[in-house]
N, C-alpha and C positions, 0 to 999 in steps of 0.2 A: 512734223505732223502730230497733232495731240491724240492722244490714246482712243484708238473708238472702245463706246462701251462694252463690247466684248470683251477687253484686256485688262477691265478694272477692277478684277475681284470673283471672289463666289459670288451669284444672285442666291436673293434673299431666298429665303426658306419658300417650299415650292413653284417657283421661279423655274425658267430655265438655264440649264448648267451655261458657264462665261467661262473663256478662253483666260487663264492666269495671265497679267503681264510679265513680257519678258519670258515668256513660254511660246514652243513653238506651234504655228497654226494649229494644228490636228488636237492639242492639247485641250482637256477641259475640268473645270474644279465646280463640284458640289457637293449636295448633304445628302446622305445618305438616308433611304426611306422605303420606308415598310411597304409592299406591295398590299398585304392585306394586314391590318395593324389588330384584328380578331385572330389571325392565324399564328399571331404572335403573343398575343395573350394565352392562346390554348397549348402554344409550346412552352409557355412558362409556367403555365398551369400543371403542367403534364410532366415539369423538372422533379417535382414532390412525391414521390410513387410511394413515400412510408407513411401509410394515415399518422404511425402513435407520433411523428416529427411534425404532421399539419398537426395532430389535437394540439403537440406544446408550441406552434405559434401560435394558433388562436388565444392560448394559455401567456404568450408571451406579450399579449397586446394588452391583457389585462395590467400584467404586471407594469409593463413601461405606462401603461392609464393611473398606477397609484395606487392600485385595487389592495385593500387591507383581506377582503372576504372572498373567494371563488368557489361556485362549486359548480362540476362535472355533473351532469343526471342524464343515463342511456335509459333509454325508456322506450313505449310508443304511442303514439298519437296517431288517430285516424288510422291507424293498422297500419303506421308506416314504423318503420324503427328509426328512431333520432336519437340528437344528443345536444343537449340543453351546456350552456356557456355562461353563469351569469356571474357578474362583480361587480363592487360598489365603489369601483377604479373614478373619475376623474368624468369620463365618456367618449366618446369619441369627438374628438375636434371639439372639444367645450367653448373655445370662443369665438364658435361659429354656430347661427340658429341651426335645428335638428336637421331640417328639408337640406340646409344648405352644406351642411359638415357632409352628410351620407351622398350628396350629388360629387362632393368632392373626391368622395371616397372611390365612385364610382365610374369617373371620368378621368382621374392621373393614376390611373395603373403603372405601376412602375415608380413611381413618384413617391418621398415618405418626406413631412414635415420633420421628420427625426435626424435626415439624412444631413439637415447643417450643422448638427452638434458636432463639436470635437470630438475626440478620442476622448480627452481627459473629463469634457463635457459628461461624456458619453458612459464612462466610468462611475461620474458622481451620483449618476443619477440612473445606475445599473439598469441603464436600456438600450437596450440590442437591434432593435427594428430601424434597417433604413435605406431596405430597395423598397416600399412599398408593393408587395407581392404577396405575402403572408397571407393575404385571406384565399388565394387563391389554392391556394393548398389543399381546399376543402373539396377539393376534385375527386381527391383520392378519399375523402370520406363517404360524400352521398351527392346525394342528384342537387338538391338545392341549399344555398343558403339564407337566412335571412337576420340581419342584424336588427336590432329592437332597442331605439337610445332614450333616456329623458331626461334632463335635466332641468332644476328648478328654473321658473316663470315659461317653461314654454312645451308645446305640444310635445308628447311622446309621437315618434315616426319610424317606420319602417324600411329596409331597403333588401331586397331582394333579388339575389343573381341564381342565375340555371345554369347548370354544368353545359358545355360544347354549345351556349347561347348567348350572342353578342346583345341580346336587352337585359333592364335592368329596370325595378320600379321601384319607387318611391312613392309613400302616403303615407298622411295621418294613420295611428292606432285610433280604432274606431272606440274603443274602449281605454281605460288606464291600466298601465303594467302595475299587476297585484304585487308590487315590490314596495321598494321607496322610492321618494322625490328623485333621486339622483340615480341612477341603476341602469347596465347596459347588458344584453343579455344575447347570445348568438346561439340559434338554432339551425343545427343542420339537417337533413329531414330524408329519408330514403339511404339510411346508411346501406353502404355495398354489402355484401354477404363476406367476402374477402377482408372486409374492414373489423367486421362485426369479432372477430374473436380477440384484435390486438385492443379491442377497449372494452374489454373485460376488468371490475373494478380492480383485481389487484395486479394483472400486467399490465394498467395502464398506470397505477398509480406508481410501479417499478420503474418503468420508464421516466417521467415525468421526475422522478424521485434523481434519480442521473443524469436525465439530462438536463434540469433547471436545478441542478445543485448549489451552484453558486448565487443565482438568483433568491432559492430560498432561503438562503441560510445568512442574508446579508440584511432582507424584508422581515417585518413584521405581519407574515401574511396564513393564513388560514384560507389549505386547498383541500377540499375532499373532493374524492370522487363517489359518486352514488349511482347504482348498478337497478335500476327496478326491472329490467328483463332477466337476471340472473335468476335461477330455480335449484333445489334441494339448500345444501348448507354452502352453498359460493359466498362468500364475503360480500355483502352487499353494501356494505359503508365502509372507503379507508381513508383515512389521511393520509398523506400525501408528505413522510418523511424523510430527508437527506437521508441517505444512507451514511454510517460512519466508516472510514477507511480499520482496517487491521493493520496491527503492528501497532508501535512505536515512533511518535514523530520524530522528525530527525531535527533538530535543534542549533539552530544558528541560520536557517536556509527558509526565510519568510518574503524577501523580496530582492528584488534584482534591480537595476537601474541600465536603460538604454536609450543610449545619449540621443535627443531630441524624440525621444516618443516617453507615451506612461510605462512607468516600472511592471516587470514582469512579479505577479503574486505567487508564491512556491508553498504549496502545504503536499512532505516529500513523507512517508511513512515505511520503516524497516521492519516488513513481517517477520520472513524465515520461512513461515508456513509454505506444506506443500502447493504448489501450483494448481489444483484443485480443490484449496480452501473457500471458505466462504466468503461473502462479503467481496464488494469491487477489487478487481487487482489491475495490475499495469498502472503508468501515469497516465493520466487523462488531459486533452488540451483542452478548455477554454478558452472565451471570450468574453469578458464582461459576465462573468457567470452562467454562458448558457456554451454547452458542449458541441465541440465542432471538431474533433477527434479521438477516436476514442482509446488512441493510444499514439506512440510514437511511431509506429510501426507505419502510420501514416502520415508523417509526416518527412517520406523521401527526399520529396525534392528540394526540401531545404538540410537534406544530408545530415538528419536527426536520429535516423532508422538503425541505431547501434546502441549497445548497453553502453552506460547504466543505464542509458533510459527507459531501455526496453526490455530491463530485468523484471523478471516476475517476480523477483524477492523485494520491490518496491512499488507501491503503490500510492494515490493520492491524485492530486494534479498540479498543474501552471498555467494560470490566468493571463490572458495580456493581451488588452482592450485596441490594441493597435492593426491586429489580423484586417487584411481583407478577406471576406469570407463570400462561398460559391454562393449567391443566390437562387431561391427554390429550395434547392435539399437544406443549407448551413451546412454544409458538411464540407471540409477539407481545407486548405489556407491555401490564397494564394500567394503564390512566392515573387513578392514585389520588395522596396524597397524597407520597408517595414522588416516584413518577415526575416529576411537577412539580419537586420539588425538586431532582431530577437533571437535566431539563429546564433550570433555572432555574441550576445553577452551570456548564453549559456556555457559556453566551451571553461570558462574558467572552472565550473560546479563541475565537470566532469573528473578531474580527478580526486576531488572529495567525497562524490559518490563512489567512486573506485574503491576509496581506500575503505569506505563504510561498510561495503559488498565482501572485502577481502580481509577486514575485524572479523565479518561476521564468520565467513567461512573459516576461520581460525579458533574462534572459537565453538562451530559445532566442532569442528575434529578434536578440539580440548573436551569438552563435554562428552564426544564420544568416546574419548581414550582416558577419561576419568572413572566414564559407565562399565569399560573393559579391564581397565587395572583394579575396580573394585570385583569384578567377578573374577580374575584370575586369582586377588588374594583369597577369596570366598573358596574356590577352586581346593587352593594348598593349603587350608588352615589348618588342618588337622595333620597335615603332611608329616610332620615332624614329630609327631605322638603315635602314628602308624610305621614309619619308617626313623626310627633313633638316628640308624646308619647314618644317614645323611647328614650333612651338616647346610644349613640356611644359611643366605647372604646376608652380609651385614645391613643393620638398620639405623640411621644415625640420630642418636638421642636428643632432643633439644633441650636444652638445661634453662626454667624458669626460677630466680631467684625470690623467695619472697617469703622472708623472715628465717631463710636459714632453711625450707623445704624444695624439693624437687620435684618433674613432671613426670612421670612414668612415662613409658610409649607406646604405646598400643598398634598391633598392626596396621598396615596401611599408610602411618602417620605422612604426611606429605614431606615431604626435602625439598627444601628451596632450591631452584634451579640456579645454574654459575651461569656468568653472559653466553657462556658457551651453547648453550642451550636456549638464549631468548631471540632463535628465531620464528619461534611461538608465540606470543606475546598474548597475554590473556585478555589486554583491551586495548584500542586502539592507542596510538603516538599522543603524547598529551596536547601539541602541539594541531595535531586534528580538527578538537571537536573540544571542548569543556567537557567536564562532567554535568549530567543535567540534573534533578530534583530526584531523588530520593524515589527509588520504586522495588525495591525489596533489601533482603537482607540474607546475608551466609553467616552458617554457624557449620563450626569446625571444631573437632572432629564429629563425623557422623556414621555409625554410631559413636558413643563416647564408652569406650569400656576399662575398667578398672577392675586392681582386686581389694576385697572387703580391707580397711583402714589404709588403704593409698591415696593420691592425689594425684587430679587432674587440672590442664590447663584446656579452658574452653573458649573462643574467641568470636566474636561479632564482625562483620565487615559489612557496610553497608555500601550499596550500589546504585547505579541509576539503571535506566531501562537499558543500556548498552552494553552494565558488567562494569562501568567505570565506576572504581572507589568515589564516593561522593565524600569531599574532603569538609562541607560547610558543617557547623554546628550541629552535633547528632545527640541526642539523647537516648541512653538505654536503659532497659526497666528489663530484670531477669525473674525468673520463677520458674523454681524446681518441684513437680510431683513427684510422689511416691516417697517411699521412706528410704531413699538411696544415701544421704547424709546433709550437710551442709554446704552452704555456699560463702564465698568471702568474695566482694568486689574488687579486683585489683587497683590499688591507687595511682596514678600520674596515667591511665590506659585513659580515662576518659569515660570509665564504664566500659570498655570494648571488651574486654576480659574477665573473666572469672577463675576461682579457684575450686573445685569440685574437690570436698574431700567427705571420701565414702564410711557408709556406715561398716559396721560389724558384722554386717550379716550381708548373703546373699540375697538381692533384692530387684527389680524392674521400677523406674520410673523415666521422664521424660524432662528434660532440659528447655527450659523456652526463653525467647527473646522478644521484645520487641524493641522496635526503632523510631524515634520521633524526627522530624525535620521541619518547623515551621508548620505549617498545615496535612504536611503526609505521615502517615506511618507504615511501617511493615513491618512484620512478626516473621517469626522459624520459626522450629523448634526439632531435635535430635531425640532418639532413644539412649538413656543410659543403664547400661547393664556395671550391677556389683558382681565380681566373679567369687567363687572362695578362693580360686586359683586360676591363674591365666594359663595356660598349656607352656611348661617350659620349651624354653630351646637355649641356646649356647647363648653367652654372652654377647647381647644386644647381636640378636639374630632373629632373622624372621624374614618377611615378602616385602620389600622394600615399593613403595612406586618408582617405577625408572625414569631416569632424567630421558627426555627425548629431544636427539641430539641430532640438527639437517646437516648431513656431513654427503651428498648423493656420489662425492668422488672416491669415498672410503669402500672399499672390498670387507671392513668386518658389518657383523651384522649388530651384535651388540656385545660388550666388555665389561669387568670389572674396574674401573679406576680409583683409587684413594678410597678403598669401600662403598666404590656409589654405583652402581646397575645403570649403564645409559645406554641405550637402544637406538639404533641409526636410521629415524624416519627416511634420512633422504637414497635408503641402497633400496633398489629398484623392485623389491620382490617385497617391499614394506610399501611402496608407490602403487605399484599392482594390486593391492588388497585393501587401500587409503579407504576406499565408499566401501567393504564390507566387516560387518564390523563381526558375524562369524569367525571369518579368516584372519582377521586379525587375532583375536583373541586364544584362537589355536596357535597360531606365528608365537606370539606372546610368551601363551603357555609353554612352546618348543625352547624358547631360547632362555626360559626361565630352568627348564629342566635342563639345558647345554651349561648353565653356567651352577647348577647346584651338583652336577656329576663333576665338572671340572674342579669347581673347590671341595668338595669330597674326596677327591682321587687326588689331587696334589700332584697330579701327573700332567706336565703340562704338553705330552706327547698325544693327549686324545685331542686336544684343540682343534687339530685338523679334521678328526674323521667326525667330529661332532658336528660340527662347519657344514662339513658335507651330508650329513645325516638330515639336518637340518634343510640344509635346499633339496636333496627326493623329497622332503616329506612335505615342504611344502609347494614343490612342484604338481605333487601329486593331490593337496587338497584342493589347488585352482584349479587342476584338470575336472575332478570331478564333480566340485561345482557347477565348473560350466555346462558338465552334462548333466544334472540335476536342473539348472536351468532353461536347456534347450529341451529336454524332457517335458516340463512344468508350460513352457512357450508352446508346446505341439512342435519340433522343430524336429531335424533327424541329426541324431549324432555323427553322422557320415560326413553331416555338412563342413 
């Protein structure tokens, strides 16, 4: 028997539902349809509840129009409060007459001409709009809207929608828009009282400024916002500036590649600053330059929601035009097969940001423990002209050769560390990251002190923004003030070095550098003191800086070896006090004074009870620390 037509299929759109074949009687297949197709307009209207997210679609329909000029004006008219949209974008629907582009506008809701562009399409030509919904946003602005388009050879016309109202009108402008030929202009008219403070000229233009960042900053486009209800001194004209990220970009890390979709865009930026610094922090997502997360922290479900990403010591964003994103808000990604796969080719950056995270934190605790070993030597300098008795740890002399003269050594002088000790490393594995372009420069020693007709060696090392030696072709240019004596450039250094040799007399001046690289430069510069005399102490003796040695299975705290001071970051009462840098610096100072009584006294039977004196004492300055800080918290020592 041949199929009756029940069994032959869905019926057509509005039709009624048919029995599938090969399905059983009771069965039935159709399309799905809106009981009230207004009531689903005003829930889509109603997805949008952040007016400053509708102001930047209206704002974003300019841009995908082409618009070179926009500008914002809150104002009123007729004693209503509005807000004026105008640009000299392209227009709405251009190659469609006015009456007929705004009827179109008006009648595929849900629908966007934009929606067939590709990804890559969609990319080139940095536009974002294409559930056609975007204007409905203006719900959460005011009571009505009304677009205003013209384009050369044909009438200027109008189109007009009302909030929670299924009509819409369309006319001639009775009059010409006091613009140009070409010019599209949206007014929204009866703004909310609720609305009314997020489009304030400069929280609107902050917003706009982050979430169309990528947008702006790819266009050639001029956005102001202009505030005429504003009163006293409110900002009442701002442009509408990308914000710049803080920090340091990180270098190597511009794009990604995921196979069958466009390349993810990475501008990744290493502050350090605290967490309450200024300027954007966190990575931001993108999509084709318009923001659709505002951190990783959002981005769960595709199991993104872990450092690095969502370190605050990194900032910036990642672009990638491939997102499907929520319709109404923009806001969040949905996790289809795209998303995965963007998911999926970040995982390799993750341990590079790791390693970047864990340079840096290596090198504040060097910086910190540079800032402490200069104030413990500041501490003891006179130690040894107050107390003769004692005798000072050895200092190890560096011998520069050059024409037959020698370096003096000045306290503090730094001691290259043995591998023993490079589990500190002062910049990242070379293997990392490159060194990047030139962005400062160290000079060592600082201060530079000598006595009246001695010599010194002074040194330049230039870096990039990471602390990595920049190894490319550097030039240096030195100058010395004051009347401290002469300088002689070292040969085969490269210019990195100098020879400081002091006058006759005691004197103050200052040691400078600068450093060239292609287009950049960076300067120092040190204080140089002439002494008449340096404060004797015993042969090459004095406050050494200590080697700092991760030994966390070793029981001593710190020793004497082959004349060198190495202090055991990794024993657990040095772990304990690592973030304060007080407690350090007293720790320090303890085991500074454990090891000058022990070479004083040549008795190596105190070893032990110094050992021990040393952990009360510093047992007892965490104790009361922590009750100076629960003190300071409002907290009760009891606790």
């Amino acid at each position: 028997m041949p199929d009756s037509p029940e069994s032959q299929g869905p019926a057509p759109p509005g039709g009624r539902p048919r029995r599938a074949r090969g399905s059983p009687r009771d069965a039935v297949r159709g399309r799905l349809k809106a009981h009230d197709p207004f009531e689903l307009i005003r829930w889509l209207a109603m997805s949008q509840p952040d007016p400053r997210k509708a102001l930047a679609e209206l704002i974003q329909n300019s841009l995908d129009a082409g618009a070179r000029r926009i500008r914002v004006i809150r104002l009123r008219e007729r004693g209503l409060p509005c807000l004026r949209i105008q640009d000299d974008g392209e227009g709405v629907i251009p190659g469609m007459a006015r009456s007929e582009a705004l009827r179109y506008i008006a009648t595929h809701i849900g629908h966007s001409l934009k929606r067939s562009l590709s990804p890559k399409e969609r990319l080139d030509l940095m536009t974002q709009g294409q559930y056609g919904i975007g204007l409905l946003g203006f719900w959460s602005l005011g009571a009505t809207l009304e677009i205003r388009t013209s384009i050369p050879g044909d009438r200027a016309h109008r189109l007009v929608l009302h909030r929670d109202r299924p009509d819409f009108l369309i006319e001639p402008l009775r009059g010409r828009l006091p613009l140009d030929e070409r010019f599209t202009e949206v007014l929204v008219a009866g703004l909310h009282r609720e609305a009314m403070g997020a489009l304030v000229a400069r929280r609107a233009a902050e917003y706009l400024a982050a979430e169309l960042r990528g947008q702006l900053l790819s266009r050639e486009v001029d956005l102001v916002i202009e505030d005429r209800m504003s009163r006293g001194r409110a900002q009442k004209i701002v442009s509408v500036r990308p914000p710049r990220f803080l920090g340091d970009r990180i270098e190597g890390l511009s794009e990604v590649a995921v196979p069958g979709h466009p390349p993810v865009r990475l501008e990744i930026y290493l502050s350090g600053e605290p967490e309450d610094g200024g300027g954007p922090r966190g990575i931001a997502v993108y999509s084709t330059g318009t923001l659709v997360a505002a951190g990783f922290h959002d981005l769960a479900a595709l199991a993104l929601d872990h450092s690095p990403w969502t370190d605050h010591r990194l900032s910036g964003l990642v672009d990638f035009p491939g997102f499907s994103i929520a319709p109404g808000s923009r806001r969040g990604v949905l996790p289809d097969e795209a998303a995965g796969a963007f998911a999926a080719a970040l995982i390799p950056l993750e341990p590079v940001l790791t390693g970047v995270l864990e340079s840096l934190e290596r090198r504040r605790a060097e910086e910190l423990d540079r800032t402490l070993i200069r104030d413990l030597q500041r501490a003891f300098r006179d130690f040894h002209r107050q107390r003769p008795r004692y005798a000072m740890l050895p200092v190890q002399a560096e011998r520069e050769q050059n024409g037959g003269g020698a370096d003096s050594v000045a306290l503090g002088e730094t001691i290259p560390i043995e591998p023993e000790a490079a589990s500190m490393p002062r910049t990242p594995p070379a293997d990392l990251l490159p060194a990047g372009p030139l962005a400062s420069v160290r000079l060592t020693p600082s201060p530079l002190r000598l006595e009246c007709g001695g010599t010194r060696r002074a040194r330049a090392e230039p870096v990039d923004s990471e602390g990595r030696v920049v190894e490319d072709p550097v030039e240096f240019s030195w100058h010395l003030s004051g009347a401290v004596g002469t300088l002689v450039v070292r040969e085969g250094g490269a210019g990195r070095a100098v020879i400081l040799t002091a006058g006759d007399d005691p004197a103050e001046g200052r040691l400078a550098v600068t450093a060239r690289s292609g287009d950049r430069e960076a300067s120092a510069e040190v204080v140089v003191e002439v002494l008449a005399e340096i404060p004797s102490r015993g042969a090459d003796e004095g406050i050494p800086e200590p080697e700092l040695v991760d030994h966390p299975g070793a029981a001593w705290r710190s020793r004497m070896i082959e004349g060198r001071w190495r202090v055991n970051v990794g024993h657990a009462e040095y772990r304990a006090i690592a973030d304060r840098s007080g407690l350090k610096l007293r720790y320090l100072a303890m085991l500074f004074a454990k090891e000058i009584v022990l070479l004083s006294s040549r008795d190596p039977r105190l070893e032990k009870p110094l050992e021990q004196l040393v952990e009360v004492a510093a047992y007892a300055d965490r104790s009361l620390a922590l009750r100076r800080d629960k003190r300071r918290d409002g907290g009760s020592e009891q606790e």
